[in-house]
N, C-alpha and C positions, 0 to 999 in steps of 0.2 A: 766175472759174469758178462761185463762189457762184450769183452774180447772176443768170448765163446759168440756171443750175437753177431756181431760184426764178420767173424769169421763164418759162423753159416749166410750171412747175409751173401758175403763175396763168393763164397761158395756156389749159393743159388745162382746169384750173377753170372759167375764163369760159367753154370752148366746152359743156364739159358742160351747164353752166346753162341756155345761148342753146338747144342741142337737145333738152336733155330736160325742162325748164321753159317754154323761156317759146315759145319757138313752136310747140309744143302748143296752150297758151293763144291763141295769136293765130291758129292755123288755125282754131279753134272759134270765134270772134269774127268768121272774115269769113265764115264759112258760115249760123250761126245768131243770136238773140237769144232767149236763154233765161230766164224768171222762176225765181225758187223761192223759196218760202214754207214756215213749218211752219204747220200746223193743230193744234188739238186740241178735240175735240169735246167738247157741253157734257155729255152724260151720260158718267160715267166708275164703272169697278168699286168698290167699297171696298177696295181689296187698296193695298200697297206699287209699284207700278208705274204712270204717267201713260202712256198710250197716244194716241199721236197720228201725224200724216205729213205728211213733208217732200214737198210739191205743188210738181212740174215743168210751166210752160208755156210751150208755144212757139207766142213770139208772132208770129217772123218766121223765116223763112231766104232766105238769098242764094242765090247761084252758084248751080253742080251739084249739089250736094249731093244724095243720094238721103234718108238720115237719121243719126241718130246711134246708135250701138249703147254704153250705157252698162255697163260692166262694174263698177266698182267706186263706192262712195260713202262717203267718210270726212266727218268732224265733224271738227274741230280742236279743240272740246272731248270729255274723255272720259267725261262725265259723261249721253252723248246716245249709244244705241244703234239701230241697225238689228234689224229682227225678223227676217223671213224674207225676205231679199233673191237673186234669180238675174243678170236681167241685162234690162233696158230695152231698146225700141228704140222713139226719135223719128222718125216718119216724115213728111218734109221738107214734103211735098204737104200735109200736113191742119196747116194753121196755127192757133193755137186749142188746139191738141191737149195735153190734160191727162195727166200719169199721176202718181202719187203711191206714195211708199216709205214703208211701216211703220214706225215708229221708236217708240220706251218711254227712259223717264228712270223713275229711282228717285223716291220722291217728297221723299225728305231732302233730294235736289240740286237742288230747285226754286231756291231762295233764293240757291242757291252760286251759279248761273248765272246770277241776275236781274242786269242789267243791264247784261251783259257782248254783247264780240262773235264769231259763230260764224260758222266759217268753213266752208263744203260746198265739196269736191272731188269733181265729176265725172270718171272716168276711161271712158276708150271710144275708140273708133277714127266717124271720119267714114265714111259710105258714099257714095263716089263714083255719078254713074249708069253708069260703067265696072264697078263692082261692085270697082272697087278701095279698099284701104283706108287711113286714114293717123288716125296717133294722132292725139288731141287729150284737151284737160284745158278743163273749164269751173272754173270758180272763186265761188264766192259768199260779200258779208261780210253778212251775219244781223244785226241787232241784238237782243240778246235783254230787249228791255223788259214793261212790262205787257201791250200787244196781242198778243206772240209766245208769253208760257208764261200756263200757267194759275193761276190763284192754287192756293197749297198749300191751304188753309183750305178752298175752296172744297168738296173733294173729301171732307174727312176724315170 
């Protein structure tokens, strides 16, 4: 009887995962191809804060797709904030098509995060040309070396 429980337990587990992970991920993969980069510009304030932005381009899209309607954007480090964020929409037709999210780091946590890897979670729904909607999740792994932050020193 154990077993049987155990077994539907991992069962639910894995269905959860497959619907609310990963083919997400894989609906947004056969619609678009999306870049994302962080920038950070070479003049910066004197103050305690790096101010820079995580740059979305879309380089291609498949199918139907009308565009993507971005709602959420998490880091997977916590050391990387969002400024004033609402909500994106890539639209399918204009390939090429750039837009970029405000983001600040402390400038202590320069160092902490050199050399590490960061992870961007897009969250949003696909726009069908039915003007129907279906989740999806982009995913991206960052490396955060010398090209990606800016040197601390540089700013002080």
């Amino acid at each position: 009887m154990y077993l049987f429980v155990l077994f539907i337990l991992c069962a639910l587990a894995f269905l959860w995962y497959f619907f609310f992970q990963k083919l997400p991920s894989l609906r947004f993969k056969r619609y678009f191809d999306l870049r994302a980069s962080l920038l950070w510009p070479e003049e910066q304030q004197a103050d305690q804060l790096v101010r820079g932005s995580l740059l979305l381009e879309l380089t291609q899209s498949f199918a139907d797709g009308k565009g993507f309607l971005i709602e959420s954007v998490r880091f997977s480090r916590k050391e990387l904030h969002l400024r004033n964020f609402d909500k994106l929409y890539l639209d399918a037709a204009n390939e090429g098509q750039q837009l970029s999210v405000a983001i600040y780091i402390a400038r202590k946590y320069l160092s902490a995060i050199r050399n590490k890897e960061l992870t961007v979670e897009l969250t949003g729904y696909i726009v069908h040309k039915e003007n129907k909607k279906s989740a999806a999740v982009a995913r991206y792994s960052l490396r955060l070396d010398e090209q990606a932050l800016p040197v601390a020193e540089d700013f002080a």
